[in-house]
NUDOTOR-817786 format. One line per field, with one value per residue (C-alpha): residue in three letters; x, y, z. Coordinates in pm, whole numbers. Layout:
res <- (ALA  ...) $
east <- (X  ...) $
north <- (Y  ...) $
up <- (Z  ...) $
! end
This chain:
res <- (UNK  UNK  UNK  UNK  UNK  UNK  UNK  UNK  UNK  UNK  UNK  UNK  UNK  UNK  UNK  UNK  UNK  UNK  UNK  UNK  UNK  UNK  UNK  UNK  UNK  UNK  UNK  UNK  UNK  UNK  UNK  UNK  UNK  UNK  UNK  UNK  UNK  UNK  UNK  UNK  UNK  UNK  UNK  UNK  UNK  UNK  UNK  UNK  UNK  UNK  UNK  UNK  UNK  UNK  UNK  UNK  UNK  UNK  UNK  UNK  UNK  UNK  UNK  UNK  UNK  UNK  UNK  UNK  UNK  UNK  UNK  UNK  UNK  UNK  UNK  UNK  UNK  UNK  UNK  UNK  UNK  UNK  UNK  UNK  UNK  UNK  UNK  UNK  UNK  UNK  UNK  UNK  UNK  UNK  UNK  UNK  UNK  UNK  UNK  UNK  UNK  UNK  UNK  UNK  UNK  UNK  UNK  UNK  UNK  UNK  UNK  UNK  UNK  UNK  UNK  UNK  UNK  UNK  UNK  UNK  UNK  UNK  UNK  UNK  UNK  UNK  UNK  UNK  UNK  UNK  UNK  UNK  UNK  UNK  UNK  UNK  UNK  UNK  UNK  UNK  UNK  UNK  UNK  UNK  UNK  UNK  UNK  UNK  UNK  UNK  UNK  UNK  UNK  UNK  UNK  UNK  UNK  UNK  UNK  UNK  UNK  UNK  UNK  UNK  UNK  UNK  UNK  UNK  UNK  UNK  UNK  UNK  UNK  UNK  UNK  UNK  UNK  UNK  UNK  UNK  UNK  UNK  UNK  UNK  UNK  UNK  UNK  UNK  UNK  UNK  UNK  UNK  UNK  UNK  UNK  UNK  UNK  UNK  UNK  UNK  UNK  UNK  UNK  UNK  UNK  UNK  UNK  UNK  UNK  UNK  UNK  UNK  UNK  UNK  UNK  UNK  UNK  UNK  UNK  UNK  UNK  UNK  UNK  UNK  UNK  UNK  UNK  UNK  UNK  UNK  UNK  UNK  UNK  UNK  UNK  UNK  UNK  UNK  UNK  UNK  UNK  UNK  UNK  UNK  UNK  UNK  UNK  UNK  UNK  UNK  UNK  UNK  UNK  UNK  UNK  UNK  UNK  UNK  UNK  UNK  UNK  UNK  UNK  UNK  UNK  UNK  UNK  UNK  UNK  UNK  UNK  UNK  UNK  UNK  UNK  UNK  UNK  UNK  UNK  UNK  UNK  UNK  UNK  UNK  UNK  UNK  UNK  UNK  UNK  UNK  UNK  UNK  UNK  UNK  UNK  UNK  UNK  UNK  UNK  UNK  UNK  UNK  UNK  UNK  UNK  UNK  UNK  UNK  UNK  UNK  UNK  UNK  UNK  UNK  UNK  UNK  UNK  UNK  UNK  UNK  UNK  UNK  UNK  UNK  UNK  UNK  UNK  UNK  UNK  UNK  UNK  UNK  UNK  UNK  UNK  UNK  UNK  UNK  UNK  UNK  UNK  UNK  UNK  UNK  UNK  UNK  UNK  UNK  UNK  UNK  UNK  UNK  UNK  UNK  UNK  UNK  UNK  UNK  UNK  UNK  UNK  UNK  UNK  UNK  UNK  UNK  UNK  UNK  UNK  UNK  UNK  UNK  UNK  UNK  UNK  UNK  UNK  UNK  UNK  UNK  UNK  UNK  UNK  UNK  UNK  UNK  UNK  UNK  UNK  UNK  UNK  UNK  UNK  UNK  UNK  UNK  UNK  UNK  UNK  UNK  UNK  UNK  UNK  UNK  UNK  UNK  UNK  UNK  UNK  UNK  UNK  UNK  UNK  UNK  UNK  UNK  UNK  UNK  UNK  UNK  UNK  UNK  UNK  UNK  UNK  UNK  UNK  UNK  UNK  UNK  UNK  UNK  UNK  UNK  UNK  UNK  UNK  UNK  UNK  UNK  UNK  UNK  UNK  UNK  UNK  UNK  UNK  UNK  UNK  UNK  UNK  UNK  UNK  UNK  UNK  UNK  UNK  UNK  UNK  UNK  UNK  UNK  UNK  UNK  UNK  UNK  UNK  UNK  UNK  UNK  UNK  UNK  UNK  UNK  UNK  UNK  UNK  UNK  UNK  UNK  UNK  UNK  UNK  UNK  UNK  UNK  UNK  UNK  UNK  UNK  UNK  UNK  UNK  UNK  UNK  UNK  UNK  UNK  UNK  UNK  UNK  UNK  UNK  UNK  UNK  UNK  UNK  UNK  UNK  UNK  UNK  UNK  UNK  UNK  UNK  UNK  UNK  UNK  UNK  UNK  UNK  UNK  UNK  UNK  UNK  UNK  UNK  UNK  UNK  UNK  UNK  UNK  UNK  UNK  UNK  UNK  UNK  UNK  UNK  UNK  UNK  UNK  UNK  UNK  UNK  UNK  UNK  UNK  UNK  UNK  UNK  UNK  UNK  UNK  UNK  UNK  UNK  UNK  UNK  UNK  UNK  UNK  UNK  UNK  UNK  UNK  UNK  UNK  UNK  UNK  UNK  UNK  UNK  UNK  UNK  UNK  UNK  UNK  UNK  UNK  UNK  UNK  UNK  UNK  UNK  UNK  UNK  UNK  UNK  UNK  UNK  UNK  UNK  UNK  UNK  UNK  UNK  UNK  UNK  UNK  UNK  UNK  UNK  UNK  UNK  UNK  UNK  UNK  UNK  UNK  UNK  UNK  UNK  UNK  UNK  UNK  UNK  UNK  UNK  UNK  UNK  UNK  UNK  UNK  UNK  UNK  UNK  UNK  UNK  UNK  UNK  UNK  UNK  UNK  UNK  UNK  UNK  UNK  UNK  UNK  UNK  UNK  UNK  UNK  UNK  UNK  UNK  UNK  UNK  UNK  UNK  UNK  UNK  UNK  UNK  UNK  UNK  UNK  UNK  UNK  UNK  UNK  UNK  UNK  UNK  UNK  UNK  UNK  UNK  UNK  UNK  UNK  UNK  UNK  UNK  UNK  UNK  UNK  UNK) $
east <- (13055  12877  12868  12523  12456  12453  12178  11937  12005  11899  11638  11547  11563  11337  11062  11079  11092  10775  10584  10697  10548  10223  10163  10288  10038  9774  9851  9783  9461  9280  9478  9301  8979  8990  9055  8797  8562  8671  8610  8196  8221  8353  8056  7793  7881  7927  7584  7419  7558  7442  7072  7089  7239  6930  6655  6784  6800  6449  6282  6398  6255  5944  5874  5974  5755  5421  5211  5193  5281  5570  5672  5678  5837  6130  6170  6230  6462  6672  6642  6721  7025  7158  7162  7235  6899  6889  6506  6239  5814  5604  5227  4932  4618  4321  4061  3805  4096  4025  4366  4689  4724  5055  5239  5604  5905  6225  6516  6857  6752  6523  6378  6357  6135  5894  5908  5819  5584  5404  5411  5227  4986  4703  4804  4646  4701  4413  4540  4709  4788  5133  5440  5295  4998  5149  5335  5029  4843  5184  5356  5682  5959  5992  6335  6277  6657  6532  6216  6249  6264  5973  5650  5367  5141  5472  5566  5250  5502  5779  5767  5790  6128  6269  6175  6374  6614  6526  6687  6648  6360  6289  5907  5920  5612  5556  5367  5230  5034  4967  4855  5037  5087  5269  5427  5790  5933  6336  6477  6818  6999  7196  7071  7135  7048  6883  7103  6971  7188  7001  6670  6750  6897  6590  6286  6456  6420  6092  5968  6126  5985  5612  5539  5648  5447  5135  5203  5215  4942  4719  4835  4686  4352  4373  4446  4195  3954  4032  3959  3717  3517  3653  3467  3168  3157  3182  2966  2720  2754  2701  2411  2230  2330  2183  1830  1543  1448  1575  1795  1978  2119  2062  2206  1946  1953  1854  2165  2227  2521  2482  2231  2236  2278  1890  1820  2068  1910  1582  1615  1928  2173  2530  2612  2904  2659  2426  2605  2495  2184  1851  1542  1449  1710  1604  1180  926  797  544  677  1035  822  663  965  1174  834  863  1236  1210  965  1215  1455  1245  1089  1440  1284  1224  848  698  558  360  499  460  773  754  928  961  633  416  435  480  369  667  657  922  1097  1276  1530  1747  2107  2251  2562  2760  2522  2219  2190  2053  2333  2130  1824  1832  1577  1460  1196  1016  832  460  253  199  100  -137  -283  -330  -493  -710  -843  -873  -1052  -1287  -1346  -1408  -1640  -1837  -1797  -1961  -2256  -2315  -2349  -2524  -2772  -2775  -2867  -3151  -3327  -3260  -3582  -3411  -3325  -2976  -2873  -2515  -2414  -2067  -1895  -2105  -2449  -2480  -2693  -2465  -2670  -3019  -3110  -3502  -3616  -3522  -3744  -4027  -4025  -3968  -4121  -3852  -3677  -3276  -3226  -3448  -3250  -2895  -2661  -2936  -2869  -2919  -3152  -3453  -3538  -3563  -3829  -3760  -3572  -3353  -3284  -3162  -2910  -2810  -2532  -2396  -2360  -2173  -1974  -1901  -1827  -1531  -1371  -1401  -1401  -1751  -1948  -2224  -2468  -2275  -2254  -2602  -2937  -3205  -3532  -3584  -3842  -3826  -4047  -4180  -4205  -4548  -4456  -4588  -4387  -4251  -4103  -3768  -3467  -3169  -2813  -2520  -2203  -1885  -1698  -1337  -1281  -987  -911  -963  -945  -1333  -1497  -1897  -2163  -2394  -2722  -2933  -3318  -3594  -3949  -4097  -4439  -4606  -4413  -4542  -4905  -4879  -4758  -5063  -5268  -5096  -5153  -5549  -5620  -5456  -5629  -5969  -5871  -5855  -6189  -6316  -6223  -6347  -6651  -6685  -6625  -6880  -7161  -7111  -7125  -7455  -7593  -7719  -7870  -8038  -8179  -8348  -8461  -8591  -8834  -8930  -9058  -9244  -9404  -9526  -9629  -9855  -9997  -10088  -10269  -10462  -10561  -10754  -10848  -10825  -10411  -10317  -10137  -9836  -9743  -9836  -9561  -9306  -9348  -9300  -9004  -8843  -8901  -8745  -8430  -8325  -8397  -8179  -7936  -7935  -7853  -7549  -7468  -7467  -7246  -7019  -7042  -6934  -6663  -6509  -6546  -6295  -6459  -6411  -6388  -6446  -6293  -6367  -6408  -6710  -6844  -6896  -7176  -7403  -7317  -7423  -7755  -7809  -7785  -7944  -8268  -8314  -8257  -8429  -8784  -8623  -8466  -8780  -8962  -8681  -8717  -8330  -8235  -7939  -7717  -7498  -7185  -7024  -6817  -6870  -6489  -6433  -6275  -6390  -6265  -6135  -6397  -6588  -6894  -7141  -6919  -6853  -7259  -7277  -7018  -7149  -7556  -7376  -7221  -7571  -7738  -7526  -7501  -7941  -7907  -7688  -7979  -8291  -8463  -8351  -8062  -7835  -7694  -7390  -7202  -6913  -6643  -6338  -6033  -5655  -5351  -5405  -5715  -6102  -6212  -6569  -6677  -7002  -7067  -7403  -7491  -7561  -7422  -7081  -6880  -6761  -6385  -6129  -6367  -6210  -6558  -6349  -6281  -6480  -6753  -6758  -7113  -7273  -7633  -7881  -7925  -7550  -7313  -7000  -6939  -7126  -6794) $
north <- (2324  2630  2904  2897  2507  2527  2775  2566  2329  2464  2616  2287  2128  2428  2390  2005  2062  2329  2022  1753  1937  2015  1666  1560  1846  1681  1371  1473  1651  1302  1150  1357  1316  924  951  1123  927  601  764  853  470  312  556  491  93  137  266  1  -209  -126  -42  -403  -574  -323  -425  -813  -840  -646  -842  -1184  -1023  -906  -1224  -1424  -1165  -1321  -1004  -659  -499  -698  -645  -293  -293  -509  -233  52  -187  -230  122  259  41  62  439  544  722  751  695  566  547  422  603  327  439  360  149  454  598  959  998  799  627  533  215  45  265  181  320  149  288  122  370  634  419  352  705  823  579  697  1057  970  709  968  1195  1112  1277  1389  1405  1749  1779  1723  1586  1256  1428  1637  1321  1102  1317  1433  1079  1226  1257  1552  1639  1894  2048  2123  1962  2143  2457  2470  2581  2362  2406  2262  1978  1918  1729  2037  2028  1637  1658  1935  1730  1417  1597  1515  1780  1687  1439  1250  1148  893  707  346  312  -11  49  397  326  470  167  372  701  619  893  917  1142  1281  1373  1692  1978  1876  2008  1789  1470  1400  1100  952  1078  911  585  575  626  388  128  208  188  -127  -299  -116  -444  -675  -524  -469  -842  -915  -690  -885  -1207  -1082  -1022  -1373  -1514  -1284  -1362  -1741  -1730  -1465  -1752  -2028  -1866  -1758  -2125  -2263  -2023  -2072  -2447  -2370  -2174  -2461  -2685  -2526  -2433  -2622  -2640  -2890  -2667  -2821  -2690  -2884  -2829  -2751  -3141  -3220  -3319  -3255  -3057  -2945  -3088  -2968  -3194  -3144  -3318  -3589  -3660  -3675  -3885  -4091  -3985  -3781  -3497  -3708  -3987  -3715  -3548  -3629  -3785  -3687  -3706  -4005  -4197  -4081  -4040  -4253  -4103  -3959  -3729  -3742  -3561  -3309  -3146  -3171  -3024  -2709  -2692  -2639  -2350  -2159  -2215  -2119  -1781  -1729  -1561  -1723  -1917  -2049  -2428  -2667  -2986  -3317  -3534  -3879  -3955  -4250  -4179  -4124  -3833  -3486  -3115  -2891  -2455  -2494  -2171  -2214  -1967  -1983  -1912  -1728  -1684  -1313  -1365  -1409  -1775  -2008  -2262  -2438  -2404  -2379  -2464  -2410  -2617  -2568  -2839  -2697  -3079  -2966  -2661  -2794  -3036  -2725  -2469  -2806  -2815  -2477  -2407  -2684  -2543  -2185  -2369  -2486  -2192  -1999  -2274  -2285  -1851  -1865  -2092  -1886  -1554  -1779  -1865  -1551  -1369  -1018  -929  -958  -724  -672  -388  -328  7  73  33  -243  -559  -850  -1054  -1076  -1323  -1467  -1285  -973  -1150  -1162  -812  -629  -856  -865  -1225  -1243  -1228  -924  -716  -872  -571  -306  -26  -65  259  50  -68  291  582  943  1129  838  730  1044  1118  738  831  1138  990  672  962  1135  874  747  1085  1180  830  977  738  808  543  230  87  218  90  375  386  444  331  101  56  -263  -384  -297  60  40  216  63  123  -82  -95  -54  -119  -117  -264  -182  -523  -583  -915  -1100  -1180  -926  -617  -492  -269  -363  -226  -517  -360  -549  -531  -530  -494  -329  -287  -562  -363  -51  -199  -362  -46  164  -90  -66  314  300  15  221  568  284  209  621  612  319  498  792  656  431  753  969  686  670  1062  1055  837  864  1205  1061  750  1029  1221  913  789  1175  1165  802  960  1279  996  829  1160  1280  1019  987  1356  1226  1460  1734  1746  1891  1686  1877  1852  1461  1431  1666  1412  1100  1270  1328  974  809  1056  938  618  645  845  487  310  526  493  152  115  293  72  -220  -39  -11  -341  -636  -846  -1243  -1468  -1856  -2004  -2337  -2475  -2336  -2365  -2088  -2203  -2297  -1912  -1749  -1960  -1846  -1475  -1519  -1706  -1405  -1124  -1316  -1166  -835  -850  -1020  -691  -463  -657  -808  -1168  -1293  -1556  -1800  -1985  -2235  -2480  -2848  -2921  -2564  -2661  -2577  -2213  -2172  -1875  -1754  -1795  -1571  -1290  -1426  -1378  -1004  -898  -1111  -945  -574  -644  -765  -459  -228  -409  -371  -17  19  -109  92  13  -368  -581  -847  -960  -1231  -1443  -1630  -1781  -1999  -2148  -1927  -2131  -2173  -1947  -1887  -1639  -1458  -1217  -1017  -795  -595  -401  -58  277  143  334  643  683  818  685  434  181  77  469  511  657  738  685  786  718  985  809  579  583  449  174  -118  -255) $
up <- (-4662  -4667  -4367  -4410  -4382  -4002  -3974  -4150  -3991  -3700  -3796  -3949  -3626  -3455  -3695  -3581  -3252  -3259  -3483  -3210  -2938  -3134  -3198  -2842  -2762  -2970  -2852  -2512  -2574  -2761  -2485  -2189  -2441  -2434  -2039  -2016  -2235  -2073  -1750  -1842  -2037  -1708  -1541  -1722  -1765  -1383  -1325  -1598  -1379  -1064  -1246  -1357  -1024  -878  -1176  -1126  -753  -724  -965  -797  -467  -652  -756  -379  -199  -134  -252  -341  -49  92  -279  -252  66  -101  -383  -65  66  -327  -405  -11  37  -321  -398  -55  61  413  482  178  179  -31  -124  -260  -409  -214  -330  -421  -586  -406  -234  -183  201  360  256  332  497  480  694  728  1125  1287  1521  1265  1066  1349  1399  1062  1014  1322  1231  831  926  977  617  296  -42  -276  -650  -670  -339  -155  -290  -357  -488  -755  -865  -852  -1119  -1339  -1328  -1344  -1112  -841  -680  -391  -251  128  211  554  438  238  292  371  111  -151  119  384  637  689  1048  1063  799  1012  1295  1162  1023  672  359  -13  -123  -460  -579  -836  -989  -1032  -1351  -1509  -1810  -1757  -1398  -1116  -854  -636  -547  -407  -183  -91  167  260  516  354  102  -235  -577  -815  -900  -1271  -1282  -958  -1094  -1410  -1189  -950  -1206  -1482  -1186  -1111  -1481  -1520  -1192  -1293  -1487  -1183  -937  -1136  -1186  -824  -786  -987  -821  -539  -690  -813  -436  -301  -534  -481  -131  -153  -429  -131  129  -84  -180  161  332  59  163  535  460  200  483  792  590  676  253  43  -181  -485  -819  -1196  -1523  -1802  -1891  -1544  -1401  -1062  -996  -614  -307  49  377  388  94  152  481  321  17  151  -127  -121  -263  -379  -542  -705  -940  -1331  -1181  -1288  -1120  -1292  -1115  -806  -808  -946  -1337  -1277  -1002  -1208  -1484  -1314  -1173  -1510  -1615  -1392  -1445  -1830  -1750  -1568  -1848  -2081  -1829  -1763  -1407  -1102  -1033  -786  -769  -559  -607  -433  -355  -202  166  360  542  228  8  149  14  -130  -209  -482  -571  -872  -1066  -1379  -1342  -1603  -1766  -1915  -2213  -2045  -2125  -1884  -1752  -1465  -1235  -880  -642  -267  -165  174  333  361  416  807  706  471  697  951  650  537  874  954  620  762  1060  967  726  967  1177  881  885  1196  1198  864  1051  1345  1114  924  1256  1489  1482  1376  1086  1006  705  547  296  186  196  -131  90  -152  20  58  318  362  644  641  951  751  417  658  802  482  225  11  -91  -67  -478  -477  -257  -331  -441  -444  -256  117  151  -45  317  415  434  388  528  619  245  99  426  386  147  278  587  494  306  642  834  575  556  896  1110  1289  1359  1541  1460  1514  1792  1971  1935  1803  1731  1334  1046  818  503  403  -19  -16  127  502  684  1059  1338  1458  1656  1468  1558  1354  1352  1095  978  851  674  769  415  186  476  342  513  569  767  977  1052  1320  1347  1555  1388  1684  1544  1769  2074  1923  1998  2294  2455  2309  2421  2776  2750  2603  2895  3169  3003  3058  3391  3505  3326  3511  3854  3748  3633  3970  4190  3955  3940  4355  4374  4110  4196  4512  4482  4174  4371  4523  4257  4102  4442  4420  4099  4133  4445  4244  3983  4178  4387  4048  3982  4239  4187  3895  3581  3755  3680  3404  3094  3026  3392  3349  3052  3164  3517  3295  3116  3370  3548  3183  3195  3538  3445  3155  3385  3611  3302  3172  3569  3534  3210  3369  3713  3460  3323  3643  3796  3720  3504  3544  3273  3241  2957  2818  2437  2311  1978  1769  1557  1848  2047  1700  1702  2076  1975  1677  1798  2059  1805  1452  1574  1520  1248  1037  1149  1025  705  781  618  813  635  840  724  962  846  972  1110  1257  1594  1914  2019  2411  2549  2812  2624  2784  2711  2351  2323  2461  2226  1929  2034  2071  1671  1574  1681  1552  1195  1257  1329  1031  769  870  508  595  420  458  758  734  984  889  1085  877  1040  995  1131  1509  1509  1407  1275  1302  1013  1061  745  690  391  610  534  684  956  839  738  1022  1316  1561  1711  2010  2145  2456  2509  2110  1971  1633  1806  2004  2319  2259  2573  2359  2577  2422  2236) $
! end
């Protein structure tokens, strides 16, 4: 054996030795590798685990709770217990979807939930704003390390964490669909740097229970749309069944579907018993067709209408309003017809007989305006002539069709017909109205053009039904008035004469009394003196006897004009006074070469007169009509009989009395030696 053997050996053995501790070292190395593997597997397996105990035991919760919120509030409770928060809340968008309002808390304390809860109830978060904000618009999770120590503008509720002691803080959003259901908050007791495996843990959960809540969520839309439709349904019942109106919905066949206690009261049927009927089952045909009539009008309108339909009733048919309307479906299809009818037969009955009695309260006025004895004249705001009663026909001359809708100012003389307008004009802009309501003295004019006076008053009118404005003009034709009071005036201006005249003939005539036995004694001394007077003296004597005998006369006339004079009146008839006068006066008028003509019917009545009077006045015509023709003419009496009255007509064929002079002024005479007092 070789000195050399040994040493390789060795050294054999040394390079084994190095190679058995590099693979031991290996060994350990994949050994510390697979440790450390297992370890994360174990971890990770660990936290699947607990994500699925967490998913499984929320989602069993979820689906227990009996809505959204106490749903939510579970998920705090999962989340808060299981990963070891010490205090969890829960942010809901509101309804308007402006900012997020406070929801569940969950504290494994119960005080320092009550607490919290009473310190958020009054915050809200816009989107943007706050830690649920930010979170609400970025849908991702947002770890915060101290929630105390920052400022207010990053975490709005500082003070309160401080205040509760409250460090790190998670935001995680609940998310269904894209829609964030929620904003979950978790809090901390300690400062701690962001924990992605609890981020990771906590907003795995909440994506997986997004689904299960927006599920729960929409079943309580469905409940509280249920009982939402419940109570619409039964207050829509209480309503239909507390109206007066018979209310009741149909298919478009006719079918009933829906009645109200009203009509089952009325036509002794059920809502129960009703449905599929038709009113054909339930009315006689003819009234059975005229509301399936109606009906298929609003079907085929597709907008409400309004009918007056007559339905029968144990007491004999009554009067229905019917307003009928087509409901419709999403597609604007008609699917029934449903109808509220209001009893109106009293209120018929009551409009029947007031119509009748305005009817004959109109008669009875439109008689009342055809027999007053003033004219009664209407215009509307227009001044067009609307009524025309027959006391107004007979002072203006006009018929009603004449006048109807003719302007009212035809009735009117200038200036009053031109200002007419501008004055109705006036008094609608400004509201003056001066004119209505007094009575004034104005002028009419009359269809042959005379113009009158009258008494005018006016009244303004407002129909009850249509609200028109017209103007009701009252008048008086005062034309008769007019006379009588310048006949007052002329025979009290007579009277003054009369006195006058009395007082003057008293203060004359004395003195000339005198003056007249004067002159009869120088008369007869005269005469007695034989030729030896001279002529002229003889005629200026004789002169001036006739002059104061003429001056007697006038003194006389006007003696007569002041005394009361006395009348007897008792029939008289006319033909025999005018053969009195005219036997007395014929001789004169043969001389004047005068043929007198006389025409006197047979049956003229007797005339009530004083007829001694009736003669004077009848001579004093005569004369005058002589004195009229001196180359002679015709003289002609006639007399004819007018309604209640005779009339006399004496007509010569003298020169005539000259235009513009008035026979019965005073003391107005067209003859030399004429006092003016004859007529």
């Amino acid at each position: 054996m070789s000195r050399d053997d040994p040493r390789r050996d060795v050294e054999k053995l040394r390079r084994s030795h190095k190679l058995m501790e590099k693979r031991v070292q290996q060994r350990t190395k994949a050994l510390a590798q697979a440790k450390q593997d297992l370890e994360a597997e174990v971890e990770k397996r660990t936290r699947t685990e607990l994500e699925l105990r967490l998913l499984i035991e929320t989602a069993q919760s979820i689906s227990e709770a009996p809505d959204f919120d106490s749903a939510l509030g579970v998920v705090l409770h999962k989340v808060c217990k299981t990963t070891g928060w010490s205090l969890c809340e829960a942010w809901v968008p509101r309804l308007d979807g402006a900012a997020l309002e406070p929801g569940s808390v969950c504290s494994p304390r119960t005080e320092d939930r009550a607490r919290f809860q009473a310190l958020s109830k009054d915050f809200t978060f816009p989107p943007g704003v706050g830690l649920p904000g930010r979170v609400w618009v970025s849908k991702k999770p947002e770890w915060l390390r101290d929630v105390s120590a920052e400022p207010e503008e990053v975490f709005l509720r500082a003070r309160m964490a401080r205040e509760m002691g409250l460090k790190a803080a998670l935001a995680v959003p609940v998310v269904a669909n894209g829609n964030v259901l929620a904003v979950i908050v978790l809090f901390m007791r300690e400062t701690r740097d962001e924990d992605r495996h609890l981020v990771e843990l906590v907003s795995a959960v909440a994506n997986h229970l997004g689904s299960f809540l927006q599920h729960k969520k929409a079943e309580d839309a469905l409940r509280q749309s249920e009982r939402a439709l419940r109570e619409s349904e039964a207050l829509l019942q209480a309503v239909m069944d507390n109206s007066t109106s018979v209310i009741y919905v149909k298919d478009t066949q006719g079918r009933y579907i829906l009645i109200n206690s009203r009509y089952e009261k009325l036509f002794h049927i059920s809502r129960e018993g009703i449905r599929g009927k038709t009113d054909y089952d339930l009315f006689p045909k003819q009234a059975a067709e005229a509301f399936r009539k109606n009906d298929l009008r609003v079907i085929e309108a597709k907008a409400p209408l309004e009918f007056e339909e007559v339905a029968p009733h144990d007491d004999g048919p009554h009067i229905y309003i019917s307003i009928k309307y087509p409901l419709l479906d999403r597609s604007g299809v008609p699917f029934a017809v449903c109808g509220i009818s209001t009893d109106i037969t009293e209120r018929k009955l009551r409009e029947e007989r007031e119509v009748a009695e305005r009817k004959r309260a109109e008669s009875w006025l439109e008689r009342l305006i055809d027999t007053t004895q003033d004219a009664v004249v209407s215009a509307d705001r227009e001044g067009r002539i609307v009524l025309f009663n027959a006391a107004a026909e007979k002072i203006f001359g006009y018929t009603r069709a004449e006048v109807e809708g003719k302007n009212i100012s035809l009735l009117m003389p200038e200036p009053y017909a031109s200002e007419y307008e501008s004055y109705i004009r006036r008094c609608e802009e400004t509201g003056e109205r001066r004119a209505i309501g007094s009575i004034r003295t104005v002028q009419g004019r009359r269809k042959n053009g005379e113009i009158f006076p009258m008494e005018l008053s006016v009244t303004e009118v407002t129909t009850d039904e249509t609200e028109e404005v017209r103007y009701a003009a009252f008048i008086r034709d005062t034309s008769e008035k007019a006379r009588l009071q310048a006949e007052l005036i002329e025979s009290e201006r007579l009277a003054a004469i009369g006195a006058t005249a009395a007082k003057l003939a008293h203060e004359i005539g004395n003195p000339l009394n005198g003056m007249y036995m004067t002159a009869q004694l120088l008369e007869r001394r005269l005469a007695r003196l034989g030729e030896g007077v001279d002529d002229g003296v003889k005629n200026s004597l004789r002169n001036l006897v006739e002059e104061i005998a003429r001056l007697n006369r006038l003194l006389e006339e006007f003696r007569s004009l002041s005394r009361r004079e006395r009348y007897t009146f008792r029939p008289v008839a006319l033909a025999d006074v005018a053969a009195e006068v005219l036997s007395v006066e014929m001789g004169n008028f043969s001389a004047q070469n005068i043929r007198v003509e006389s025409h006197f019917p047979r049956d003229l009545p007797l005339i009530m007169a004083d007829s001694e009077k009736l003669k004077q006045a009848m001579l004093n015509l005569l004369k005058n009509a002589a004195e009229a023709m001196p180359q002679g003419g015709t003289l002609t009496l006639r007399a004819q009989e007018s309604g209640r009255e005779v009339v006399l007509e004496i007509e010569d064929t003298g020169f005539g009395i000259p235009e513009g002079v008035d026979i019965f002024e005073p003391f107005f005479t067209t003859k030399r030696w004429g006092t003016g007092l004859g007529l």
